[in-house]
MARBABA-544162 format. One record per residue (C-alpha): residue number from 1; chain; x, y, z; residue in three letters. Coordinates in Angstrom, 1 decimal. Layout:
# MARBABA-544162
<site><vextor>NUM</vextor><selum>A</selum><east>X</east><north>Y</north><up>Z</up><mimar>ALA</mimar></site>
...
This chain:
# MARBABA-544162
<site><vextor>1</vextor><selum>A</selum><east>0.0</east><north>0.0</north><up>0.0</up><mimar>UNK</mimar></site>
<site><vextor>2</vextor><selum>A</selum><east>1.0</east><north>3.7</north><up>-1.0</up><mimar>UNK</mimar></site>
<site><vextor>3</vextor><selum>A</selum><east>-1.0</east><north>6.7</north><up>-0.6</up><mimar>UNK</mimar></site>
<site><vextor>4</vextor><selum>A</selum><east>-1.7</east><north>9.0</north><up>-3.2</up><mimar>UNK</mimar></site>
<site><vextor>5</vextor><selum>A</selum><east>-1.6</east><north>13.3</north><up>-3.4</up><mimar>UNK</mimar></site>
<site><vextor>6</vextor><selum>A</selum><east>-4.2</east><north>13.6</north><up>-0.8</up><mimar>UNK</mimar></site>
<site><vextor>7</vextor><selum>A</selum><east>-2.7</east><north>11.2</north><up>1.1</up><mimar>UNK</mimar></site>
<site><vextor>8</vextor><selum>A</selum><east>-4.9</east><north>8.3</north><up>0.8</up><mimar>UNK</mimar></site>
<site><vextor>9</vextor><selum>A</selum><east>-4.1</east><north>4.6</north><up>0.9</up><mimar>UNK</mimar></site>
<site><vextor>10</vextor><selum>A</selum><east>-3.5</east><north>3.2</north><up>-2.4</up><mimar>UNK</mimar></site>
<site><vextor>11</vextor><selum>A</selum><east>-2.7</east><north>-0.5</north><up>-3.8</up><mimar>UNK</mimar></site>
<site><vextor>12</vextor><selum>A</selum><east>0.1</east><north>-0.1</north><up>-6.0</up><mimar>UNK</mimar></site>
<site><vextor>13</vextor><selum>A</selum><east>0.4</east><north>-4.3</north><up>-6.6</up><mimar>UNK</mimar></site>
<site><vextor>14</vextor><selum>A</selum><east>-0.1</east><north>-5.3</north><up>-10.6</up><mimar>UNK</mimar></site>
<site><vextor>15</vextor><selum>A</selum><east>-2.7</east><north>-8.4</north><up>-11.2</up><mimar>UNK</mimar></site>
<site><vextor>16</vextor><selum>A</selum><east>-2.0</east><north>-9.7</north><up>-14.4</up><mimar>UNK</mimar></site>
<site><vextor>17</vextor><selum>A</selum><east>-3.4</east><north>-13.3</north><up>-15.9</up><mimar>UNK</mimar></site>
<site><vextor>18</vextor><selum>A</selum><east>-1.5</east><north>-16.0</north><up>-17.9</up><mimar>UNK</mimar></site>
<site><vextor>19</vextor><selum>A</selum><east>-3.3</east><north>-19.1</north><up>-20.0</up><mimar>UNK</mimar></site>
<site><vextor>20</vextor><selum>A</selum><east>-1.5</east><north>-22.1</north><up>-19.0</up><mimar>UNK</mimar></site>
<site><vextor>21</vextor><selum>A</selum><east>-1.5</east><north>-26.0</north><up>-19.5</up><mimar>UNK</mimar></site>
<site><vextor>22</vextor><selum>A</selum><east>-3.1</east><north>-26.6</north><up>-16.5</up><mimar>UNK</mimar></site>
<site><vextor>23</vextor><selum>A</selum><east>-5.5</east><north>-23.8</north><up>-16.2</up><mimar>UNK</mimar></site>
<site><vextor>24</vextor><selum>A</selum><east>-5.6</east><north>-19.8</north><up>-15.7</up><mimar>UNK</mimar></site>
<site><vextor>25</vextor><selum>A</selum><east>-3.1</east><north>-18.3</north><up>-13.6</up><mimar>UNK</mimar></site>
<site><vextor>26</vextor><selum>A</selum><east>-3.0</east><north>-14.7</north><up>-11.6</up><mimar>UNK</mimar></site>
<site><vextor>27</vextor><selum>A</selum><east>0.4</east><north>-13.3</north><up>-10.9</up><mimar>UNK</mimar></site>
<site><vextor>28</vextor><selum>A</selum><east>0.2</east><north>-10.7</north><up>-8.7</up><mimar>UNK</mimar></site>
<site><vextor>29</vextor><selum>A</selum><east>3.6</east><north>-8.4</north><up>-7.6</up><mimar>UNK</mimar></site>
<site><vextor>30</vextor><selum>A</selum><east>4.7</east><north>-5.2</north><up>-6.1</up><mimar>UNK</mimar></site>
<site><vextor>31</vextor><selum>A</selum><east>7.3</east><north>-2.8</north><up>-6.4</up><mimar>UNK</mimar></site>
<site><vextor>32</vextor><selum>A</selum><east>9.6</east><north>-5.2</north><up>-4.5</up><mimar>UNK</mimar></site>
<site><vextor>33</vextor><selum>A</selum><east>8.3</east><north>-8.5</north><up>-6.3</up><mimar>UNK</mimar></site>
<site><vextor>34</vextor><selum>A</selum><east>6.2</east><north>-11.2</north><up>-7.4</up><mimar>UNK</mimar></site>
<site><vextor>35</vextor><selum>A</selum><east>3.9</east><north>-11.6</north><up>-3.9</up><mimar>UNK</mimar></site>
<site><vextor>36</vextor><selum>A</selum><east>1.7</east><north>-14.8</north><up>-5.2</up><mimar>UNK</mimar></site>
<site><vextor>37</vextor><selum>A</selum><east>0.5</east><north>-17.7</north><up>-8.0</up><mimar>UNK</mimar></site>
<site><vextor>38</vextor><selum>A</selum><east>-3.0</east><north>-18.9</north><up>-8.0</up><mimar>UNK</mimar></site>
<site><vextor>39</vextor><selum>A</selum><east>-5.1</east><north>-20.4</north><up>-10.3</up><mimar>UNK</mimar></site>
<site><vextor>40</vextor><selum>A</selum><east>-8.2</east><north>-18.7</north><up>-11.1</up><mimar>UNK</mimar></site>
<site><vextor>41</vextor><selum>A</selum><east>-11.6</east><north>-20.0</north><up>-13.0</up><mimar>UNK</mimar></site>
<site><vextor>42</vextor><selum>A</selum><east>-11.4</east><north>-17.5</north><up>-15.7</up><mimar>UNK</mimar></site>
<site><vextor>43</vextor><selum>A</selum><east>-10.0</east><north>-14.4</north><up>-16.6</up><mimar>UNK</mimar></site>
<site><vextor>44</vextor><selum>A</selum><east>-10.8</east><north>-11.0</north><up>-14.3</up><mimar>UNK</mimar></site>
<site><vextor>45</vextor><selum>A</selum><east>-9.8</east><north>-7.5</north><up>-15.6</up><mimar>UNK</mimar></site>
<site><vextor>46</vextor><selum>A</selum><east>-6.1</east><north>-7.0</north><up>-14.8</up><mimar>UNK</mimar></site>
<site><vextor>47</vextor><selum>A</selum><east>-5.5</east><north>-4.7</north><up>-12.3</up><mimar>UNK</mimar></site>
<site><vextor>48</vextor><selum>A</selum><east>-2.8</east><north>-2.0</north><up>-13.3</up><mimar>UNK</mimar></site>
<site><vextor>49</vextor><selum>A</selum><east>-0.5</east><north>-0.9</north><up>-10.5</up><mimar>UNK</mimar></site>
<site><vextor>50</vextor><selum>A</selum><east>2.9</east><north>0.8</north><up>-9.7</up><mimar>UNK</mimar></site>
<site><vextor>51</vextor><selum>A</selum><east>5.1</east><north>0.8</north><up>-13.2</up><mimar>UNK</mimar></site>
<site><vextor>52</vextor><selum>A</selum><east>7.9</east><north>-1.6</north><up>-11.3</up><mimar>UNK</mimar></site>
<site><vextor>53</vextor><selum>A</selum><east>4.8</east><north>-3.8</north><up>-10.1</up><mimar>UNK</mimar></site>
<site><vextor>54</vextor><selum>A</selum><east>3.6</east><north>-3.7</north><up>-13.1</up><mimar>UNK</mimar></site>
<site><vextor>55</vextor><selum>A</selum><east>7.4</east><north>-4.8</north><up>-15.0</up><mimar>UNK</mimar></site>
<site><vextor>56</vextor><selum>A</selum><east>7.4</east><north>-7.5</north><up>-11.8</up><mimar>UNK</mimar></site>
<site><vextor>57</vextor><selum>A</selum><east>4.4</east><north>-9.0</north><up>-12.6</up><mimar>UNK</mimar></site>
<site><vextor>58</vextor><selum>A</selum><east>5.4</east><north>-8.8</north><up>-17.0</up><mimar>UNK</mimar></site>
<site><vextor>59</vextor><selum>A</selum><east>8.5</east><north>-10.5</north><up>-16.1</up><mimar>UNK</mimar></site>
<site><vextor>60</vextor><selum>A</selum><east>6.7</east><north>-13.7</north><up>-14.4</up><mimar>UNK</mimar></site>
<site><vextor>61</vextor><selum>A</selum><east>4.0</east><north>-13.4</north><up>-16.6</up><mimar>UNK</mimar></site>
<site><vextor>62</vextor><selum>A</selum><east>7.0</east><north>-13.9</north><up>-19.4</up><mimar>UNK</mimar></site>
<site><vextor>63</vextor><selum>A</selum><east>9.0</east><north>-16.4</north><up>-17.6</up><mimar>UNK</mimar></site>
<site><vextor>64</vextor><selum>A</selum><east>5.6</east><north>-18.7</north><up>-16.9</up><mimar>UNK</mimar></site>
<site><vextor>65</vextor><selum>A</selum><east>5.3</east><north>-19.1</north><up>-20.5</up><mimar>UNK</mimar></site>
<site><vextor>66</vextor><selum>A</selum><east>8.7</east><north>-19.8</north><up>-21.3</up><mimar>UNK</mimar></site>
<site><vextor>67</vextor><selum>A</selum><east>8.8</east><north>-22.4</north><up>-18.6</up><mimar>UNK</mimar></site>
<site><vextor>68</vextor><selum>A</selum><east>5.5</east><north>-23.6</north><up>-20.0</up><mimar>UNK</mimar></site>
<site><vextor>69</vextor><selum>A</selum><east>6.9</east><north>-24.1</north><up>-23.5</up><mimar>UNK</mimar></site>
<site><vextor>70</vextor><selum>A</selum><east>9.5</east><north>-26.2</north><up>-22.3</up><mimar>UNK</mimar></site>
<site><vextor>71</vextor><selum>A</selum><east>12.2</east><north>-23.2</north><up>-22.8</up><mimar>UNK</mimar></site>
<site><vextor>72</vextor><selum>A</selum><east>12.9</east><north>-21.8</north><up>-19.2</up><mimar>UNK</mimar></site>
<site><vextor>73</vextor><selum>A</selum><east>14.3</east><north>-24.3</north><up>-16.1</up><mimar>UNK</mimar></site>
<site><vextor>74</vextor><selum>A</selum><east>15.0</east><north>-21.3</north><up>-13.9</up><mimar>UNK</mimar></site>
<site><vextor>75</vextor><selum>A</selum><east>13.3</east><north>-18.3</north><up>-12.4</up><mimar>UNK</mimar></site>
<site><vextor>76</vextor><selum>A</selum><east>15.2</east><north>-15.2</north><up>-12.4</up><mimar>UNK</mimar></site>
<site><vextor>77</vextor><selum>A</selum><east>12.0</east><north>-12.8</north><up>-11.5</up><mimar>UNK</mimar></site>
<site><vextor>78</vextor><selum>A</selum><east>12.0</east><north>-11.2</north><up>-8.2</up><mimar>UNK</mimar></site>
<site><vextor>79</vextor><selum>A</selum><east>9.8</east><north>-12.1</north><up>-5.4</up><mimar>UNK</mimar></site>
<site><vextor>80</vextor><selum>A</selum><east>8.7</east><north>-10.3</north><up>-2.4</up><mimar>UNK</mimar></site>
<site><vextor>81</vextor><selum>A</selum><east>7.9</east><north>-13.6</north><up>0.1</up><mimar>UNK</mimar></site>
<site><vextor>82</vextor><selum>A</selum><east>5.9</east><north>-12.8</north><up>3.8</up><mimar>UNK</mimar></site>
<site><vextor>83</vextor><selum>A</selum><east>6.4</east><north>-15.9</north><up>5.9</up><mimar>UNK</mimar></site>
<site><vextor>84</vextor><selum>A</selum><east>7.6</east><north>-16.9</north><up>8.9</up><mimar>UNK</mimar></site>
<site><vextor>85</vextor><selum>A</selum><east>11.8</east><north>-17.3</north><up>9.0</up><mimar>UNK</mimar></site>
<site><vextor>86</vextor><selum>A</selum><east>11.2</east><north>-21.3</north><up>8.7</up><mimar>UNK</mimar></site>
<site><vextor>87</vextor><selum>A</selum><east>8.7</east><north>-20.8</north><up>5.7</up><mimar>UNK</mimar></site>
<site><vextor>88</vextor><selum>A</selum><east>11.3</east><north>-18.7</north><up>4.0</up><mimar>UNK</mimar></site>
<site><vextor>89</vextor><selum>A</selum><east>14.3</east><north>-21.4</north><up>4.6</up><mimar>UNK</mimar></site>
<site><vextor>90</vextor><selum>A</selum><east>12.3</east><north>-23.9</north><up>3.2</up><mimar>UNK</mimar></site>
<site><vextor>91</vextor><selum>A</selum><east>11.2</east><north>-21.9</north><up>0.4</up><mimar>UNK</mimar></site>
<site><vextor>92</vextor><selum>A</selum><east>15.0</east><north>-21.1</north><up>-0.3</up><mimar>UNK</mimar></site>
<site><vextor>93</vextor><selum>A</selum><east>15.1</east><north>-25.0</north><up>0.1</up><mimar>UNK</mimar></site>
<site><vextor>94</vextor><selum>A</selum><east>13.0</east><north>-25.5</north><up>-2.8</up><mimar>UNK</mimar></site>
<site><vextor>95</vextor><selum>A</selum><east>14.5</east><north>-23.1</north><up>-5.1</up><mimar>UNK</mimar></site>
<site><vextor>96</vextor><selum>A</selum><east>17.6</east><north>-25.0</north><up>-4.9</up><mimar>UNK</mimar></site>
<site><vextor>97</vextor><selum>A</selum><east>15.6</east><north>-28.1</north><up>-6.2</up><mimar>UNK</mimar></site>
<site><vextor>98</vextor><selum>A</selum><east>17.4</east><north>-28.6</north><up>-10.1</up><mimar>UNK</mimar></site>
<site><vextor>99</vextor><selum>A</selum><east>14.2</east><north>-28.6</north><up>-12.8</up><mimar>UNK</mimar></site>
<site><vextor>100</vextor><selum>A</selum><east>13.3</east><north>-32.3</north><up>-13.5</up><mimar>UNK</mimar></site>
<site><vextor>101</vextor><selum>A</selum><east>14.1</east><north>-33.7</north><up>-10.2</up><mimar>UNK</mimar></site>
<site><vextor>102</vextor><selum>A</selum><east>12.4</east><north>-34.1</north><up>-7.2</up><mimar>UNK</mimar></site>
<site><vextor>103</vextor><selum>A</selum><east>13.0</east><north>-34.4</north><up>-3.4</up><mimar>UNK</mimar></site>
<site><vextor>104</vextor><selum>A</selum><east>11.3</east><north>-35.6</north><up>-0.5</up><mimar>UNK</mimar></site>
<site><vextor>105</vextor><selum>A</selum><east>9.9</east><north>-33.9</north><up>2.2</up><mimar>UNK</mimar></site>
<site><vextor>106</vextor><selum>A</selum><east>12.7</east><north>-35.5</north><up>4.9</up><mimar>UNK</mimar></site>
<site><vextor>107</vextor><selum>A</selum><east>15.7</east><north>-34.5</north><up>2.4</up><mimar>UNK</mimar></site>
<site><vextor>108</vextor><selum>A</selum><east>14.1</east><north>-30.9</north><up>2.5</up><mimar>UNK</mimar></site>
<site><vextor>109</vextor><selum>A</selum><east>13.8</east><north>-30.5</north><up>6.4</up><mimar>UNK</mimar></site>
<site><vextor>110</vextor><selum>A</selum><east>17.8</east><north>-31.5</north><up>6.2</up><mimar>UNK</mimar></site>
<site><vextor>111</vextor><selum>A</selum><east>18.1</east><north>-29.3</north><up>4.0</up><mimar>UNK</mimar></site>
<site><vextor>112</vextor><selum>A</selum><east>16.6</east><north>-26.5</north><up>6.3</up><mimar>UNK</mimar></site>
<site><vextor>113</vextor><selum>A</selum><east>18.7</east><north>-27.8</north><up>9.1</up><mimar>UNK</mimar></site>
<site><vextor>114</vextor><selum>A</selum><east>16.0</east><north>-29.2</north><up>11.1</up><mimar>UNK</mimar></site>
<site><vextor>115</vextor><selum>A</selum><east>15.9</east><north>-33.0</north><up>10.2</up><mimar>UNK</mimar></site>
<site><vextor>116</vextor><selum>A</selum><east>13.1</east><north>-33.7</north><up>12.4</up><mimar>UNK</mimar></site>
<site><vextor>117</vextor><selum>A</selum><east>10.6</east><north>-30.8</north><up>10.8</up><mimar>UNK</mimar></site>
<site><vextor>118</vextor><selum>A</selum><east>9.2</east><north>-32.8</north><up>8.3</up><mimar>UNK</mimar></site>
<site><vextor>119</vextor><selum>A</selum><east>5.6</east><north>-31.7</north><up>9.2</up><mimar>UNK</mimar></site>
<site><vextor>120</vextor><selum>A</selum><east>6.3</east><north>-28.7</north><up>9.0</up><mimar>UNK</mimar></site>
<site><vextor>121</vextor><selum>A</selum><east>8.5</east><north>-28.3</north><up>5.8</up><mimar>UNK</mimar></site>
<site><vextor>122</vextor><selum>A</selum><east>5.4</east><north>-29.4</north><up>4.4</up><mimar>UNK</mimar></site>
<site><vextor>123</vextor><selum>A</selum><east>2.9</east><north>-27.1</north><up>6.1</up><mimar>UNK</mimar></site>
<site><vextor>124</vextor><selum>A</selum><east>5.6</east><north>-24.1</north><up>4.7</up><mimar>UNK</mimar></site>
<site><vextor>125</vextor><selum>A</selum><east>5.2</east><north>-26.1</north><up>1.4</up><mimar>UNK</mimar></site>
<site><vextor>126</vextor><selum>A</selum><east>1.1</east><north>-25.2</north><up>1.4</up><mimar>UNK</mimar></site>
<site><vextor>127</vextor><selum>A</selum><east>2.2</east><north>-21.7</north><up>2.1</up><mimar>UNK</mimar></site>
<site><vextor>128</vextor><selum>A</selum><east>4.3</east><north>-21.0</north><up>-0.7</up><mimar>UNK</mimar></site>
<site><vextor>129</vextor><selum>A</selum><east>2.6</east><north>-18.0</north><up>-2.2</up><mimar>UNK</mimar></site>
<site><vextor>130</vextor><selum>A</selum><east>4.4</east><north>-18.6</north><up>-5.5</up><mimar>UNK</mimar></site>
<site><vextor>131</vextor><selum>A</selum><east>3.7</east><north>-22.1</north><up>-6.4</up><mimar>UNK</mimar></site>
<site><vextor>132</vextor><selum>A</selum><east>5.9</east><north>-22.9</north><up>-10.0</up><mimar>UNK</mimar></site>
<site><vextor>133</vextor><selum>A</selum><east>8.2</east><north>-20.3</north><up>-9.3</up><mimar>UNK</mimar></site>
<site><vextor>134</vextor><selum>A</selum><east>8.9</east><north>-21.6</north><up>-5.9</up><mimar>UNK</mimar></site>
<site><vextor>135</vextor><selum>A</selum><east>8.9</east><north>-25.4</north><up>-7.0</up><mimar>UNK</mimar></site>
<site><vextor>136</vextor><selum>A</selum><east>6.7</east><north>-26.9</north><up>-4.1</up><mimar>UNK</mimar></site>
<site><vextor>137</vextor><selum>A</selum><east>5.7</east><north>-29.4</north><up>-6.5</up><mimar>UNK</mimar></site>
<site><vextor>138</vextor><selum>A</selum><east>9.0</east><north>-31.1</north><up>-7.0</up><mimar>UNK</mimar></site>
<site><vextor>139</vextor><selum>A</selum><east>8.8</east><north>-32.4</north><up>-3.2</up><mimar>UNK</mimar></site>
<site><vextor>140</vextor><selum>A</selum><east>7.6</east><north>-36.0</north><up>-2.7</up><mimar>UNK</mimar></site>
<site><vextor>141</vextor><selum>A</selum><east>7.0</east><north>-38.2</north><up>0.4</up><mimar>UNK</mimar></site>
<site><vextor>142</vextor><selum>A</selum><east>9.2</east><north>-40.9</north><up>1.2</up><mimar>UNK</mimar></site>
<site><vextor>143</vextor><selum>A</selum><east>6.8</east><north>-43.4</north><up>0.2</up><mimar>UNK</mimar></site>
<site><vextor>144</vextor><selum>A</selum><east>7.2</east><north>-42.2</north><up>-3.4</up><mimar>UNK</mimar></site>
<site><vextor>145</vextor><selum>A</selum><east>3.8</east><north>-40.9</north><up>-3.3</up><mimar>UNK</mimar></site>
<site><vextor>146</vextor><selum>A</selum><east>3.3</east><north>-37.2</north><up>-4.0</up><mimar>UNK</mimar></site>
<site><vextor>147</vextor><selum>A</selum><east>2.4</east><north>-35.8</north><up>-0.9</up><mimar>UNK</mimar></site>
<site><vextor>148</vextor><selum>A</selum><east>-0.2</east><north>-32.8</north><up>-0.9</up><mimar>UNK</mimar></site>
<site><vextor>149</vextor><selum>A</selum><east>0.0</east><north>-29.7</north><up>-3.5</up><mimar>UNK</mimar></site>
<site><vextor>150</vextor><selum>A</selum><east>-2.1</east><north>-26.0</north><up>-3.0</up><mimar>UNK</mimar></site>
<site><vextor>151</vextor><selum>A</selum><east>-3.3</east><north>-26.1</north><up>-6.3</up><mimar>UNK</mimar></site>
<site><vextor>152</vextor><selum>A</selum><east>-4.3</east><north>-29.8</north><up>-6.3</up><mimar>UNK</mimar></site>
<site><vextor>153</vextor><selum>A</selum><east>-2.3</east><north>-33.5</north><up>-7.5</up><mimar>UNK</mimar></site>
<site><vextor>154</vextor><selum>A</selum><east>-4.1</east><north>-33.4</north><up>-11.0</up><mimar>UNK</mimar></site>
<site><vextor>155</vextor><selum>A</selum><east>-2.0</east><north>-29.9</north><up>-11.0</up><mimar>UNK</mimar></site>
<site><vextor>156</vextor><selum>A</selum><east>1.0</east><north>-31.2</north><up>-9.5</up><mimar>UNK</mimar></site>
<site><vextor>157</vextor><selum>A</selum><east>1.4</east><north>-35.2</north><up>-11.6</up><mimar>UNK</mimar></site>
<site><vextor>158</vextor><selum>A</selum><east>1.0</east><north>-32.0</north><up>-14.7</up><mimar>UNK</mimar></site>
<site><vextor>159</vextor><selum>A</selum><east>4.2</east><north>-29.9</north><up>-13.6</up><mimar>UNK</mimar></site>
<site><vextor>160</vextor><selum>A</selum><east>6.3</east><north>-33.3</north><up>-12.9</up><mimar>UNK</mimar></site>
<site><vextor>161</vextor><selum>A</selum><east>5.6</east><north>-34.8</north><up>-16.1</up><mimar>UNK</mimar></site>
<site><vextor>162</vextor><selum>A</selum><east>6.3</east><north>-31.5</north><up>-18.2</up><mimar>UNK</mimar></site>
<site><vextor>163</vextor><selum>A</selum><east>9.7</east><north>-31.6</north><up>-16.5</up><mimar>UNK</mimar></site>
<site><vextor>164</vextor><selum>A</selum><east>10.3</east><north>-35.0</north><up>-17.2</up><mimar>UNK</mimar></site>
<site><vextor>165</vextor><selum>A</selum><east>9.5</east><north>-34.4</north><up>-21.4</up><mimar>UNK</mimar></site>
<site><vextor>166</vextor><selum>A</selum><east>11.8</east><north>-31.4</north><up>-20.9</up><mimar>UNK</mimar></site>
């Protein structure tokens, strides 16, 4: 939030839309970055903001499509991530995670230095604001199974296999 001439509070985030494989998705970002991923049913009018929210939320907008067409592996937009200290270690976590391959959710609570914290490496998984970006979907259980996913399995068995054609 800014405020305006007169003082008043403003919303300077950008809300823009992308078409994807599996479904509709709004990107929305501030001055300081990308702030969330969701999938939506359809289309809403995009909601113009600041001009750097506006070249955050382009940038992801750009980069979802090239990761979609099987030509980006790596996000290079900037985020702007609120969580909790352990949420953002185990988002960090996941960003490490090489396109293609997955992890499980015990490697990932080593990873975060707290081996025991499986629970709740997956709990900060469901709260990744930036699913795709922030690859939540390329941690597994130790069964082999896939674990839970925000956006739903259908939407996650969808990411891992376009990784695995890549």
């Amino acid at each position: 939030m800014t405020r305006d001439a007169r003082g008043a509070k403003t919303d300077s985030r950008a809300v823009l839309h992308v078409s994807t494989p599996v479904g509709t998705l709004r990107v929305t970002a501030d001055e300081r970055g990308v702030t969330a991923i969701d999938r939506v049913p359809r289309v809403v009018p995009r909601r113009a903001g600041s001009a750097s929210a506006t070249r955050n939320a382009q940038r992801a907008v750009r980069q979802l499509r090239e990761y979609f067409a099987g030509k980006r592996r790596r996000f290079t937009v900037k985020l702007h991530l609120e969580g909790t200290d352990f949420q953002r270690r185990a988002w960090a976590a996941m960003r490490q995670i090489p396109y293609g391959t997955t992890i499980t959710y015990a490697q990932q609570a080593r990873r975060v230095g707290a081996p025991r914290a499986t629970r709740a490496v997956g709990s900060a998984n469901g709260a990744n604001p930036v699913p795709i970006i922030v690859p939540c979907h390329r941690v597994t259980a130790s069964d082999g199974s896939l674990g839970g996913y925000a956006l739903g399995l259908a939407m996650k068995r969808r990411l891992l296999a376009l990784e695995q054609e890549g």
